[in-house]
Each structure stands twice: as structure tokens, then as C-alpha cells.
N, C-alpha and C positions, 0 to 999 in steps of 0.2 A: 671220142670224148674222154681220151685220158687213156694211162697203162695201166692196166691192174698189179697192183700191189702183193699180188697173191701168184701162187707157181704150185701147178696141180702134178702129183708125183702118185705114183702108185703105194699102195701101204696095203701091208695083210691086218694093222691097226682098223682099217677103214672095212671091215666086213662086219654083217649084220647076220646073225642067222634069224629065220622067221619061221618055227614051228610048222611043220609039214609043211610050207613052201620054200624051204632053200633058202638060197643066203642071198643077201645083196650087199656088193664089193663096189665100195666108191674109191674114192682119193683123199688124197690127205695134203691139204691147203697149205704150203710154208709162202715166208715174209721173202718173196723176191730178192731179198737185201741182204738179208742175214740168214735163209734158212731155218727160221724159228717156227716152228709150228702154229697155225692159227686155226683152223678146225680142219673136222671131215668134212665134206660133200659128197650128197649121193644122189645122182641127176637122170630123170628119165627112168624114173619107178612107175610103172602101172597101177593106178588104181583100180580099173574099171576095165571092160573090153574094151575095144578100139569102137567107138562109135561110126561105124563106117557101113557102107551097103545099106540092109534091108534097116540098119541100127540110127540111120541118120535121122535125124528128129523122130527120138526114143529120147523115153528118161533111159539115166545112164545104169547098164546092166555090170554088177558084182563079178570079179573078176569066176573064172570058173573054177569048181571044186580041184580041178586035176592042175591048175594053174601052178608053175614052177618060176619063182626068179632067176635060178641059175640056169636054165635051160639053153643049152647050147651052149654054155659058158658063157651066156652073156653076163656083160660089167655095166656098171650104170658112171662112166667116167665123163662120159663126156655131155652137152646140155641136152636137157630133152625136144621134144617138139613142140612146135609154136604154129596154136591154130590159125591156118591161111585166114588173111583180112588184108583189106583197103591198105594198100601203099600209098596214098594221096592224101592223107589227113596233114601233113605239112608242107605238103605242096601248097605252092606261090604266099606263105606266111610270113617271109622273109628272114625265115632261121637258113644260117648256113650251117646243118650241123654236119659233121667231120664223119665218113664213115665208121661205121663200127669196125671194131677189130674182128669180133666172132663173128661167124653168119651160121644163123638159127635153119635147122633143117624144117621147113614148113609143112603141116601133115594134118590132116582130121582126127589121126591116130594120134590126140595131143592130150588125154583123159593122164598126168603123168604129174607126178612129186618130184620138188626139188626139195630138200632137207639139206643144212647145215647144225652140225652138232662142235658143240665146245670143246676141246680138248687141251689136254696137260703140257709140260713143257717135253717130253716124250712120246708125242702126237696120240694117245692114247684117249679115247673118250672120259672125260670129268664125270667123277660120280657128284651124289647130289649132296647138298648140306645137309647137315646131321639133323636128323629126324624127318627127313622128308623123302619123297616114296620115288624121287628123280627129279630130274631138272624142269622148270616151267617151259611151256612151247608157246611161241607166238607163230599163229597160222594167220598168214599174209598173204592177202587177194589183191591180185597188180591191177591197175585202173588202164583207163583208154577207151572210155565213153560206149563200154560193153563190145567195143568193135573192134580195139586193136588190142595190143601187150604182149608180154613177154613174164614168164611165170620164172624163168632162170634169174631174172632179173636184173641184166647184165652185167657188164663190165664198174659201172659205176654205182651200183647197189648193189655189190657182194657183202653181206653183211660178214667176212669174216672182221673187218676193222674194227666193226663197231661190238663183236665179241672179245677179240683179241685185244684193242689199244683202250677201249671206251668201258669196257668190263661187264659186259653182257654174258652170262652166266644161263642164257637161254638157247633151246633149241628152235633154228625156224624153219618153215615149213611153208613153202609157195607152191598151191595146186597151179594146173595148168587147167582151163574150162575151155567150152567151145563158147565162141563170140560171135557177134553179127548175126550173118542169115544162119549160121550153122546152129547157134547157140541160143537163140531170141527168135526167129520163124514161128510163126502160130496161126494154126488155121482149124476150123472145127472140122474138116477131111481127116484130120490125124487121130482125131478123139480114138473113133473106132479101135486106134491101135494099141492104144493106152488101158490098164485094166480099168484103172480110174476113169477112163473119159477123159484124160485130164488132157492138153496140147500148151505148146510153147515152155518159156521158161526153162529150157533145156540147160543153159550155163549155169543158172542156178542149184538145179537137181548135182550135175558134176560138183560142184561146191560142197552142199554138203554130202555126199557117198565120199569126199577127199577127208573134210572133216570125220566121218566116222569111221574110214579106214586110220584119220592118224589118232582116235579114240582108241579102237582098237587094236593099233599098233604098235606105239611112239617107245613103250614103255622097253618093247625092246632097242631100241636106241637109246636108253638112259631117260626118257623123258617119262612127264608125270600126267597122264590123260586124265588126272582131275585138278589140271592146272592148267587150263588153254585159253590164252589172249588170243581172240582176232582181230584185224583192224586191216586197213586197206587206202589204198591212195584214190580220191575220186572216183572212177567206178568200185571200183576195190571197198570203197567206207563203202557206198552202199549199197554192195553187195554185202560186206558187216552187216550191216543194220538189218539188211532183209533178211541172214539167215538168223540173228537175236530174235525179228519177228515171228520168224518159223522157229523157232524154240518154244516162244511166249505159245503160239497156236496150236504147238506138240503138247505142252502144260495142260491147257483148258482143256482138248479133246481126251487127254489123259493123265488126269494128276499124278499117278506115279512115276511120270516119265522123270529122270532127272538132267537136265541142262546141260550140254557139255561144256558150253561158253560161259566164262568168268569173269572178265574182262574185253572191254571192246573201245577200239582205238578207229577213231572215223577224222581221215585227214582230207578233208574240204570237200566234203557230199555226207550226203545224210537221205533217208525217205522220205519224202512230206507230200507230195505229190501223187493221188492216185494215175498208175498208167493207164493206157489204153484196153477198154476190152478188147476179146478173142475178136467179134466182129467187126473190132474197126479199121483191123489189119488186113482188112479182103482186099483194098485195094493196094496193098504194099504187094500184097502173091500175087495179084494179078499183072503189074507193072513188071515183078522178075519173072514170070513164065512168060509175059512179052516179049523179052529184053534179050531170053533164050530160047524165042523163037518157038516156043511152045505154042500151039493153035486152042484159040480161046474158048475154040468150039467143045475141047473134051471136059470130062467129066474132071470132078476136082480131083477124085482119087487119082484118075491118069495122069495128071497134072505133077501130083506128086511122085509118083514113077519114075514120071522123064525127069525131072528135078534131079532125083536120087541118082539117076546115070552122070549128069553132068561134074565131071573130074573139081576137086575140093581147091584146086589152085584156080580155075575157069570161073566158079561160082564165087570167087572173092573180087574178082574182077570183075566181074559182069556189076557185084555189088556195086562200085564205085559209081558206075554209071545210071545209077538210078533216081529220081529224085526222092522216092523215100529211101533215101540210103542207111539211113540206122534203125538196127532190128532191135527190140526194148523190151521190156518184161510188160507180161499184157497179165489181166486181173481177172479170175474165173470165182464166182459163188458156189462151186460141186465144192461135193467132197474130198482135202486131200488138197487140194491145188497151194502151188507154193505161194502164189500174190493173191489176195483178199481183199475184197473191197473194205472187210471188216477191221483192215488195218487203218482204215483212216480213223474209222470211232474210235477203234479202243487208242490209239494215240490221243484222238481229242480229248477223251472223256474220262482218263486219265487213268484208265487199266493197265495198260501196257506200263505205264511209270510206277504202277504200283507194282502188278508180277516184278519188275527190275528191283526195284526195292528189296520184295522180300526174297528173292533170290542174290542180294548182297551184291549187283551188279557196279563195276565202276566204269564209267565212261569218259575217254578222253576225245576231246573234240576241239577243232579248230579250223582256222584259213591261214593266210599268207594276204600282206597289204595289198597287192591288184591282182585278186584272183580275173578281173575281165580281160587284161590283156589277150591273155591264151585266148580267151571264148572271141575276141574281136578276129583272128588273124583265122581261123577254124571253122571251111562253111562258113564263110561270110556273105549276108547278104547284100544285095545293092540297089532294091525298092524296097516295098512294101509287101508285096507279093513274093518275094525271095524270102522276105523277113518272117512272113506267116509259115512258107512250106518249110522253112527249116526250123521253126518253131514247133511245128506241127510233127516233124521228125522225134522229137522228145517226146510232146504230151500229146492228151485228147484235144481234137480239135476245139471241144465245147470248152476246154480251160484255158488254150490258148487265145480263143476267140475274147474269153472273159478277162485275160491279161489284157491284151492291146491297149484298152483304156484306161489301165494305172500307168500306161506310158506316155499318155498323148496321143495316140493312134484312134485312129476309127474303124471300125471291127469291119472285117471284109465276107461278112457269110453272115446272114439272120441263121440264131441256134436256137433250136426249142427253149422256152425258160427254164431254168435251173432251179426256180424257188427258193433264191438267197432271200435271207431274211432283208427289209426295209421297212422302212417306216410308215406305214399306209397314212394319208389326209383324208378328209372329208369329204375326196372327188373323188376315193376308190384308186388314185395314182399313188406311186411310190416316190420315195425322195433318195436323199444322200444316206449313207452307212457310216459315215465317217463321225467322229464326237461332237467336230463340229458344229456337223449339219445336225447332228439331232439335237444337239442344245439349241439350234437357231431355228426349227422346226415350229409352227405353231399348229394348230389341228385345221387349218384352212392350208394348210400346203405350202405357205409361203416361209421364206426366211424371215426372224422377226430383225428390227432393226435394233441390235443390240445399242449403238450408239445415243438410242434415247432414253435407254435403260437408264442411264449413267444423266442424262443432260449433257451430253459432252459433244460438240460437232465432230464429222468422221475426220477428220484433222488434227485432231487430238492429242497428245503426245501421252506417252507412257505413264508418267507421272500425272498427268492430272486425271487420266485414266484411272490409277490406283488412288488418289483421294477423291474424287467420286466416288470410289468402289465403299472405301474405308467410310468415308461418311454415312452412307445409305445404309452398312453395316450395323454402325453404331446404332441408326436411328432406329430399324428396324429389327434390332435384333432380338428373340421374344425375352431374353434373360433382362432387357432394357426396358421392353415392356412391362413384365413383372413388378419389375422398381418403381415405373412410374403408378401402375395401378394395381394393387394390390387385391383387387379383387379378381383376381384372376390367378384361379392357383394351379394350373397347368400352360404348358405353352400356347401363346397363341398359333394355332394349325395355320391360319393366310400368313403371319410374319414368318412361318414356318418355310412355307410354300414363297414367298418372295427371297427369303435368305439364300435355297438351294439355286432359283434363279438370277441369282446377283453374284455365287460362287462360278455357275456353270458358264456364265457371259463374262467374267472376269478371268477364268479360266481363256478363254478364246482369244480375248483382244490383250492382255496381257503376254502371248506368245506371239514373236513373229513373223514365225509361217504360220501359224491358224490364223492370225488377223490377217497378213494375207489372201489365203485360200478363202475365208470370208468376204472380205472387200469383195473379190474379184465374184465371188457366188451373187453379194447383193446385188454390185455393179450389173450383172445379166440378169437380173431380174427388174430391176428397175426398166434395164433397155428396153428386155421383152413387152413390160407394162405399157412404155410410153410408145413402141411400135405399138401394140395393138388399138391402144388409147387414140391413135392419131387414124387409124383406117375402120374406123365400127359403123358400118351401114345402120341405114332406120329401126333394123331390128335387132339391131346388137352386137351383132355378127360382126367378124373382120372378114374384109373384104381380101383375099389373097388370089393376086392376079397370076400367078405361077407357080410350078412344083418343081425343084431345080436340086439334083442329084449331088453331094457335096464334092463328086469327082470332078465337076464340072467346075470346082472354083480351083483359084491360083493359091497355095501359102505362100505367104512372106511374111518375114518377120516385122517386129513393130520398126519403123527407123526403116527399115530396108527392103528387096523386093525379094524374092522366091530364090531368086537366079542367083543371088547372092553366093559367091563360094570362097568367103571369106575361112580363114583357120577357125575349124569348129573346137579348138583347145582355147578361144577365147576365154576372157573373166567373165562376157557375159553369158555365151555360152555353159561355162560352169556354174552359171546363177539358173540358166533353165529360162531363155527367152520364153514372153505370150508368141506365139502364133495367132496371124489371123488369115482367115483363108477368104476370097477377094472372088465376085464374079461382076463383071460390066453389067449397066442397067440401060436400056436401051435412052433416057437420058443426058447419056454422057459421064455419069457417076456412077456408083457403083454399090454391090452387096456386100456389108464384109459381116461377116461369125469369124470371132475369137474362137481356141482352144476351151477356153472356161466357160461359155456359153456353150459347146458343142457338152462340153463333160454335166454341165446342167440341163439338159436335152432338153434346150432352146432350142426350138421349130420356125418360129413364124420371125424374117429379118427384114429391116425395111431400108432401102434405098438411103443414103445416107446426103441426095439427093433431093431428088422428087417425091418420098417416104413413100412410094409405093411399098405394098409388100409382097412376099416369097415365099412360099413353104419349102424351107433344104430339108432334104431325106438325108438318112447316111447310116443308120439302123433300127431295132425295134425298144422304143422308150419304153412300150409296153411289159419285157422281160423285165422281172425285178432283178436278177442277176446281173445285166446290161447296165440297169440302172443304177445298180450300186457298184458298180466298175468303175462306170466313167464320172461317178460322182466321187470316187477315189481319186481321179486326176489330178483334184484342189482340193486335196483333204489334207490335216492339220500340219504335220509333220513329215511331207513326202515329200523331198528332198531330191525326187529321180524327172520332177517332171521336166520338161524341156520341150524345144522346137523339133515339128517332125523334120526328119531328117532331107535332106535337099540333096545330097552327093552319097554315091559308094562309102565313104570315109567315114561319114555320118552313121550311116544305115551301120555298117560294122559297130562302131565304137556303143550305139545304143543295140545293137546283140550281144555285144559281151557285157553290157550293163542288166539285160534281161537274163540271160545265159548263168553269170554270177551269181545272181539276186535268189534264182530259181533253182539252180544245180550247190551252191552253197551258203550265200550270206543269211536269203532266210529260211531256209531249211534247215541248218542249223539251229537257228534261233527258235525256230517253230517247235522242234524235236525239244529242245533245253526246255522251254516252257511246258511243253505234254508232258516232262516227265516228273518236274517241280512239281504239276497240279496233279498228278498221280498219288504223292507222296514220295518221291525221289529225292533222297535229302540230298542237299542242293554242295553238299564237299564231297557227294562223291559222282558231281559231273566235274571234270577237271580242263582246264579250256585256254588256249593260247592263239597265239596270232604270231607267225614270222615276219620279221621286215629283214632280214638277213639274206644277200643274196651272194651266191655261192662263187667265187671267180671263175667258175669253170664257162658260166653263163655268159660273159664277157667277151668269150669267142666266138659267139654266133645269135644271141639275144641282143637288138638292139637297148642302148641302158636305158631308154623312155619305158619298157616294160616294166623296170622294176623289178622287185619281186611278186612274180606272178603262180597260175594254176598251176601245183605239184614242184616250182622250183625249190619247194622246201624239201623235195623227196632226199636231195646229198647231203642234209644236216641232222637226220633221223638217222641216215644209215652209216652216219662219220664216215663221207666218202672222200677218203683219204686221196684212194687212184687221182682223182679229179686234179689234183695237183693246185700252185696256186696261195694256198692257205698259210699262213702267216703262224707263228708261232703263237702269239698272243690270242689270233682268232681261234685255234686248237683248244687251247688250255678253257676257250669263255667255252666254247660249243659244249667240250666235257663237264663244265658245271649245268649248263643247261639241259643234258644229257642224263646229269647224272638222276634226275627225281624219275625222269621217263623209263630207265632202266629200272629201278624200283618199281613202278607201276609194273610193265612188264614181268618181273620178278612175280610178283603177288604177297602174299601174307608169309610170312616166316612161318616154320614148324611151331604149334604151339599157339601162334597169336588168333585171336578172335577176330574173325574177317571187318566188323564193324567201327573196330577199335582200328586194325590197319587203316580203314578207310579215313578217319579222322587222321591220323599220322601222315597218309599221304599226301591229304591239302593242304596240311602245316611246312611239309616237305614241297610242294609244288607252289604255293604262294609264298612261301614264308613264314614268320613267326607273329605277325601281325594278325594274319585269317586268325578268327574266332571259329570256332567251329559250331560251337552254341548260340552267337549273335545273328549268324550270317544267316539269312533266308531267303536270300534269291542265290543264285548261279549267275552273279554277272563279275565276277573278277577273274580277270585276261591277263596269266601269263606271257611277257612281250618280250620277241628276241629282236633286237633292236638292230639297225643298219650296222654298227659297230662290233654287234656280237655281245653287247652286254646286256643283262636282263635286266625288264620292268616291269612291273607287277600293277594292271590299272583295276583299280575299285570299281569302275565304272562300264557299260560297254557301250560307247559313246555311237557307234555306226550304227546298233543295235537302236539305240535311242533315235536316230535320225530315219531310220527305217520302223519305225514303230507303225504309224498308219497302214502305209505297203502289208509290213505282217499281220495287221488288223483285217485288211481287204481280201491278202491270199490265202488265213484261213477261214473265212465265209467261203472261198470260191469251193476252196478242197474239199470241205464236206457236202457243196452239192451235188459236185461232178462225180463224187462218190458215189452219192446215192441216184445217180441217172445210170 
């Protein structure tokens, strides 16, 4: 994927001495071309012991007191090691990418720094601007879904360009952690070995001891340990964010702890999501000591024994073939434990955005225009039950189970109830969550009919909608009252009470996906009435002559049958067909339940026939958490819903719509809001969006992807090598470049970090942001297809995913708290 621009030479320029441990001797970076100097590197530095033997799933142990870096005369010249993982993550996705030039020595023994430091035009390390105590450090954690990466960061993200041509003035710093089973494994067998009690979470623990070695280190490299940016590409942000959370957690259990992180750059992932506890991962160890042949009979400890004998290149392999194949950070309530279930509240409840605050925190955050591509071609599923297990590979099953329904899916596993908030009626049942349904809620359960709110038939059109609204306004409204009688010298409370329900119902049918998702909620309610209406035995009772399992019906779409395997890039398609799902009535005719009948856990369907009727199963109405899922499905502003999928192609393109939503578009948005209602003044979250897609991608990315997951990674790092790039597209990238090097940079000698902050949103939006007006976080820095920048006031995807983020934080603090 390109020649590097760089030519690595040996330099006595490029040694480091490190106080009673000896020196460490890199190379010194020149311009392939001209021989110019562009920095040092210094590759396959030790932080930590080598995690290996009795060490393997251990937090990471301090390197040892007698530990030498010259020992032997070793050099640190050439790339470090790269923790064995999964070779099959791009298999059959249809990238042709081009072998790499390097090949990474693969090792468990991968606890290892790569550092690039700026230097002069006599390849000599830069000292720092005047009054400042050395150079800022950006410590950069490489993504690859906790399972794969490369910490050297290859050939195409050498940041010397973007020091050398782009004018980055920073030192960076990419640990290397263990990944997959090596790095994420967790089982309560291992507690014992922990002082703490503590198990899993292992890549994380490497993170930060890399972090606090380059605290304790950097400064002999010219760098400033009270100046460190972190930030990372999809796994990489959020493993950012997790270790900013473990700062925030060091703070509470100990107030004088002081922070090392200052800045944090999270490039298309974020937290929002509690993972899996310790116990949910039994059946992942028990599936890999199957897999290698371990007998299921022994004890757990022996289990982990024989594990520990199996060679680090064997045990990446074996991983591939697993169906739970991605090992994840799991959530422990002991003391000490790096994931918390307690990060979910104080995110919600807006601690965590307050510590950020008063810790002067800035936050840069963003995506790229189709981050699903990537997620479609990656572990792609091709049912429903593909679609579940590899959903399940991310989260708890009890969150995954509670997604299905904000997609149109039917949940494939009754889960204990969650206790998401709903709306209770006057039968002790729950309703919808959604704005909608609770303005259309009446205390008997039912939807009210807004449309005779108004006097208007459901037919109605916008405009005569809004002068009924206006009228009844007028009439009603107490200040009108007042005028007319003046014996009334406070408002009247019922005109009171009629005005908020004339707003909240004109609210509904004035938008047209809420009038939507409405219609189609009354619509199944009306159905359901007039099926029951039509089958009521002497006693009242509906008569329901069968119980009939919802797997037992056919989907088809409206217009069409099941079988249908028309192009799912359809218009109507991108409108989000009804589904209806269809069973033969021994009549001749047949059952059908809609989607939106299923999402309003409508039960009882009648022959459309002979009106006999049916009771369809398909999960428990009873969970409120269920219920307010799938009453997500046709709520106001959800924009994701659609036809279940019928082809492989289908089932793909809605994983990478779920994969997206969940791994960045609203987890993103979810964090931006936690940190707002914190008191996170809202210029110093900083937020863009790539549409600029890199030419190098043009040789192996078909161009229907677009710009997708991480292809923004060569316009962060001005990757030159990649070749390709137009002169014109150079000069925009570096203006675009240039506020993000600032950020990195941080505060000048002297400035007041809070006053920086405002300077930097004026710098990052432009001259227009107010810094004093503005009180939300929704204006999007945009690198446009052309390479020129937009600046949008508004976040318009954000806006069309509002409900979704309504529904998925209800889910996340239950699953929290189970």
C-alpha cells in the first residue's frame, strides 16, 4: 500500500540515555528523496516484562529493577513485535490489498514502544518552545476491534510526514498491547492470581503501565509528561476513553491523584455500551479449551495450564475458528477493576462530564460518511442467527437481545426483564418509550386518536393540520381566557392542561416520521380491536382457535413476496419497507402481522378470511425492557427501520447499519450529550466528519464504499507514501490539518488552558462559533469529497437518529445495572 517516504539510517544523534537503565539507540528518519531529516525512531522498547508463561493472563508486571536497555548491545532499529491475532478479518470482504512491504515479527513478547521524536534540520532532537518544559506527546492506541493491529503503525501511518511536511512539533508514542484471547480472556479461575481478585481486561492494564512509563519517561526524549494527548482509531478511541475513564476513577478513589491525560482525540468509537460481565464469558473459555482439545472434564484451573502451554501463534489461530471469536473487555464491581459497571451512571448522570470539565479536558471526536461499509464486509452475517452470534460477540447478550427491536427483528432468546422505564396503564401493562407513544398514551392503555383532537380526518394534510392546531390555540388559550373574563385572575389550570395537549399532538402529526410511526401504531390498534371485536364468545372472551410461533410465518414485503431478491440499494428499500409476515389459514387465506403490529406486541390476528383468530408468540410483552424496544421500531424519528432482511447481502448491509450505530454514530453522540449535561462546556468538545477519501483506497476498495471505518486514518497522519494526491488536495489537507496540530500542540507557555480552549473552537470552526452563544456541541467540522472544508451548525444524522439514541440509552443503564 505505497513506499514509504522515509529511509531509516543509523545516527549516534538518535540515542537516548535513561538513568540507571542504559541508553536506547534508534535511527534517524531521512526524506528518501532528498536526504532531509524528518525525525528519530525508536522501535521495540520494553515497557513491561514479556508477558509470556506463568505471565500470560497477568496484569502487566514493571519491567525489573536490574532491567538494562543496552544489554547486549541491543538497538531498538528496527519494528517491534506485533501481538499474534486472527489473519481472517479481511478475508472474502473484497479488498484486494497489496502485500505490505515489512513483515511484523509476531510474539506475546509484544508489551513494546514505538516513539517518533521531531528533529532539526541536523537530524538532532528539537528542543521545546520557549517557556515550555519539552515537546507535547500524543500517545496513540492503534484500533482493530481489540483483536488485530499493528502498534509500528506501518508503512502508511509513519507519522514522520505529518511532523516533518504538516508541522507537527509533537512527540508520538504508539504502545503495543495484547489483543484478542491474549489481551481480553476473562474468567473467575484467574481471580486467585490477581492481588486484586481482579481477571480479564489484560490489554487495557498494558495501556496504561505504557502510559505511565511514557509519564515517567518521555521527558528524556525532549517531551513534556504534563502534556499528553491520547486518542486512537476505533478500538484505539476506545481504549482513549476507557483509560480517561480510569483516570476519572483514580480521581474519586483518590483526590490527589493528578491526571496524566490532557487531551483526547477519539476517531470513530467512543464507550457507551456496558460490556459483558466476568460470568458471561464461560462459555467463550469453554468453546476455546474445546477447540484445543482440552477435556471438559478438568478443573477450571487446569484448564488454564493447558491453555498457557499452547504456543502464542497456535492460540491465534485456533481463535479464528471460534464462534465467539472476539475476546472484549468484561466489567467487574471489586475493587481496583479497570471496567465498571459504575461508568455507565456517572456518564449518564453527568459526573464523568463534570470531573472532564474541571480537569480542563478537550475532546476531539468524530466519523467518516459510511462508517458501515467496513462493519458490512467484516464477520458478516447471513440469517438471523448469524446476525445475533456476532452481535453477541461485542455486547451482552441481554443488550443485544434489546437492540433487535429498534431494527425490525424479533428477539431470538426470552431475557429476564431489564426494568427499563415505561409507561404503565391502568391494566398494570407497559406501552411505548418513545415521545410519541407517550403523548398518544391515554391511562387506559390505548393510543388516543390525535386526529380528533384537531376535527381533522386522518387524511389531512399538513396545513389544515396546523390551522386547526392554530385555531384551538387561539381559542383556548388561558391568556385569551383572561380577556374574555376577567374574573379570573390566574390562569385557567384545564385551558392550561388542554394547551400542553394541543402542543404535544401537534408536535406528532406535524412531523413526518412521527405522523408516520403513529398512523401505523393507531392502524394496529384499531386492527387488533376490530379482530377481537369480531371473535367475543357469550362471555366476552375472544375465542382464539390456535397458538402459532412467529417462525412459522413467511415475510414478504408489502407489493411482494419473501422470495423476493430484488436489489436491496432500492429507493424503496432506503425508505425502510413494512413487512408483513404471512401464515396459511386452513380456509384458503391467510394470517398476516405487520412489523408495526409485531413492535406494538399485537398478539391476537385474525384470518383476513374466515376472521377466525390466532394467538402469534414470538417473545415476552411482559419485560418492560422488550416493550420498550420494540415499541422503538415506529418511534418518531427512526430513520433505521426497514424490511427483515431475506438474502446474505441484506443481513450484511443491516450489520453494518447496527455495527455503525453501536461501535460509532451513537456512541458518539451518546458520550457528546453525557458530557454537555455534566457541565462540559460544549467548545471544548471539538467534532468533524471526513467525506474525503484517500486515492490510495481506489486500489483495492471498491468506490461504492465510499469513505468508510478508519479510511480517514492517511489524512490525520499526511500520508504522503500513499502516493496519488494532487497538489491542490495537499495544500486543503494542511489547512485542515493545521487547527488539529494545534489541538495536539495544547496550550502555549503562559496561556490559561480555559482561554486556549475557547481559541481552539474559533480555530476549529472558524470565526463565526461564538463561544459564549453556543450551548449545545452540534457543530461538524466537514472535510468534504474535494478536500475542502465545511463547517455545518447543525448535526443533521444526529437529528435523524435522535429516537434510536433515546431507546439505546434506556437500554444501557439497565443492562448496567443487571
Amino acid at each position: 500500500m505505497g513506499q514509504s517516504t522515509s529511509k531509516a539510517i543509523p545516527s549516534d544523534a538518535a540515542a537516548v540515555e535513561i538513568p540507571s537503565r542504559g541508553s536506547i539507540r534508534g535511527v534517524l528518519l531521512t526524506d528518501a528523496a532528498t536526504a532531509k531529516p524528518k525525525t528519530q525512531r525508536f522501535s521495540g522498547i520494553p515497557y513491561a516484562q514479556p508477558p509470556v508463561g506463568p505471565l500470560r493472563w497477568r496484569r502487566p508486571q514493571p519491567l525489573s529493577p536490574d532491567f538494562s536497555f543496552d544489554d547486549g548491545g541491543r538497538r531498538y532499529h528496527e519494528p517491534g513485535n506485533v501481538c499474534p491475532q486472527p489473519l481472517t478479518y479481511f478475508a472474502n470482504t473484497g479488498f484486494e490489498i497489496p502485500p505490505q512491504p515489512l513483515a511484523y515479527n509476531k510474539s506475546e513478547d509484544c508489551l513494546q514502544l514505538t516513539i517518533w521524536v521531531p528533529v532539526d534540520e541536523h537530524g538532532q532532537r528539537k528542543p521545546p518552545s520557549a517557556g515550555k518544559q519539552g515537546l507535547p506527546v500524543l500517545f496513540f492506541i492503534h484500533g482493530g476491534w481489540l483483536q488485530i493491529g499493528n502498534p509500528n503503525l506501518d508503512v502508511n501511518k509513519d507519522p514522520s510526514d505529518l511532523i516533518a511536511s504538516a508541522g507537527l512539533d509533537c512527540i508520538v508514542v504508539s504502545p503495543g498491547y495484547r489483543l484478542n484471547a491474549f489481551g481480553f480472556l476473562a474468567h473467575n479461575a484467574l481471580r486467585d492470581e490477581d492481588e486484586s481478585g481482579l481477571t480479564g481486561n489484560y490489554g487495557f492494564w498494558d495501556q496504561r503501565l505504557a502510559l505511565e512509563w511514557v509519564r515517567d519517561n518521555i521527558a528524556h526524549f525532549g517531551g513534556d509528561p504534563g502534556n499528553i494527548a491520547i486518542g486512537g482509531i476505533s478500538a484505539g478511541a476506545h481504549s482513549s476513553h476507557s483509560q480517561l475513564l480510569h483516570e476519572f476513577d483514580l480521581c474519586r478513589a483518590d483526590p490527589s491523584y493528578r491526571p496524566i491525560i490532557k487531551r483526547v482525540f477519539l476517531q470513530s468509537n467512543a464507550v457507551a455500551w456496558p460490556p459483558k460481565r466476568v460470568e458471561e464469558t464461560a462459555e467463550q473459555f469453554e468453546e476455546l479449551c474445546a477447540a484445543l482439545d482440552i477435556p471438559i472434564s478438568l478443573a477450571d484451573g487446569d484448564k488454564i495450564e493447558r491453555l498457557r502451554k499452547v504456543g502464542d501463534v497456535e492460540l491465534a489461530e485456533v481463535v479464528t475458528k471460534l464462534d465467539m471469536h472476539t475476546f472484549r473487555a468484561v466489567r467487574d464491581d471489586r475493587p481496583g477493576a479497570f471496567v465498571r459497571s459504575s461508568w455507565t451512571s456517572s456518564m449518564a448522570d453527568g459526573s464523568f462530564g463534570r470531573w472532564c470539565e474541571e480537569q480542563s479536558i478537550t475532546v476531539l471526536a468524530g466519523e467518516v460518511d459510511k462508517e458501515e461499509k467496513v462493519y458490512e464486509v467484516v464477520n458478516s452475517p447471513h440469517d438471523l442467527d448469524s446476525f445475533v452470534l456476532q452481535l453477541t460477540n461485542y455486547y451482552p447478550e441481554a443488550l443485544v437481545q434489546a437492540i433487535l427491536p429498534l431494527y425490525g427483528l424479533p428477539q431470538t432468546k426470552k431475557m429476564p426483564p431489564l426494568g427499563a422505564s415505561a409507561l404503565p396503564t391502568s391494566a398494570g401493562q407497559h406501552e411505548a418509550v418513545s415521545d410519541s407513544d407517550r403523548a398518544a398514551s391515554t391511562e387506559g392503555g390505548e393510543l388516543e386518536d390525535l386526529y380528533t383532537i384537531f376535527g381533522v380526518s386522518r387524511t389531512a394534510s399538513k396545513a389544515e393540520i396546523r390551522a386547526a392546531y392554530l385555531g384551538l390555540v387561539r381559542q383556548h388559550h388561558p391568556d385569551k381566557a383572561q380577556q374574555s373574563d376577567s374574573s379570573l385572575l390566574a390562569p385557567d389550570t384545564s385551558s392550561s392542561a388542554l394547551i400542553r395537549q394541543l402542543n404535544t399532538a401537534y408536535s406528532i402529526l406535524s412531523d413526518d416520521l412521527t405522523r408516520q410511526a403513529y398512523d401505523r401504531a393507531l392502524e394496529a390498534q384499531i386492527s387488533q380491536a376490530e379482530a377481537a371485536k369480531q371473535q367475543r364468545d357469550g362471555k366476552g372472551q375472544v375465542r382464539v382457535s390456535d397458538t402459532l410461533d412467529l417462525d412459522s410465518f413467511q415475510a414478504m414485503r408489502l407489493g411482494g413476496e419473501g422470495s423476493d431478491d430484488s436489489d436491496s440499494d432500492s429507493e424503496d428499500d432506503e425508505r425502510g419497507e413494512e413487512v408483513t409476515f404471512v401464515h396459511p389459514c386452513r380456509c384458503g387465506h391467510d394470517y398476516r402481522i405487520s412489523g408495526t403490529q409485531i413492535s406494538q406486541g399485537v398478539e391476537l390476528v385474525a384470518c383476513n378470511g374466515c376472521s377466525e383468530v390466532v394467538r402469534v408468540t414470538w417473545f415476552d410483552h411482559d419485560d418492560p425492557a422488550t416493550a420498550a424496544a420494540a415499541a422503538a421500531v415506529a418511534s418518531a424519528s427512526d430513520k433505521q427501520k426497514q424490511a427483515v432482511p431475506t438474502t446474505a447481502r441484506e443481513w450484511a448491509q443491516l450489520f453494518g447499519q447496527v455495527s455503525a450505530d453501536s461501535q460509532v454514530y451513537l456512541t458518539s453522540r451518546t458520550l457528546i450529550e453525557d458530557l454537555v449535561k455534566g457541565g462540559m462546556a460544549p467548545h471544548a468538545i471539538l467534532r468533524y466528519r471526513c467525506d474525503f477519501r484517500a486515492p490510495i483506497f481506489d486500489t483495492f476498495a471498491p468506490a461504492s464504499m465510499g469513505v468508510s471505518h478508519s479510511f480517514d486514518d492517511l489524512v490525520w497522519w499526511y500520508a504522503l507514501c500513499t502516493g496519488g494526491w494532487t497538489e491542490q488536495q495537499l495544500k486543503r489537507l494542511r489547512k485542515w490539518l493545521d487547527p488539529y496540530i494545534r489541538f495536539l500542540h495544547g496550550p502555549p507557555a503562559g496561556t490559561d488552558v480555559r482561554e486556549w480552549r475557547e481559541d481552539m473552537a474559533v480555530a476549529w470552526y472558524g470565526p463565526e462559533y461564538d463561544v459564549d452563544t453556543t450551548t449545545e456541541a452540534s457543530w461538524i467540522r466537514t472535510l468534504k469529497a474535494d478536500a475542502t472544508i465545511q463547517v455545518e451548525k447543525t448535526d443533521q444524522r444526529g437529528d435523524d437518529k435522535r429516537s434510536l439514541i433515546r431507546a439505546m440509552r434506556e437500554i444501557r443503564e439497565k443492562v448496567a445495572a443487571t
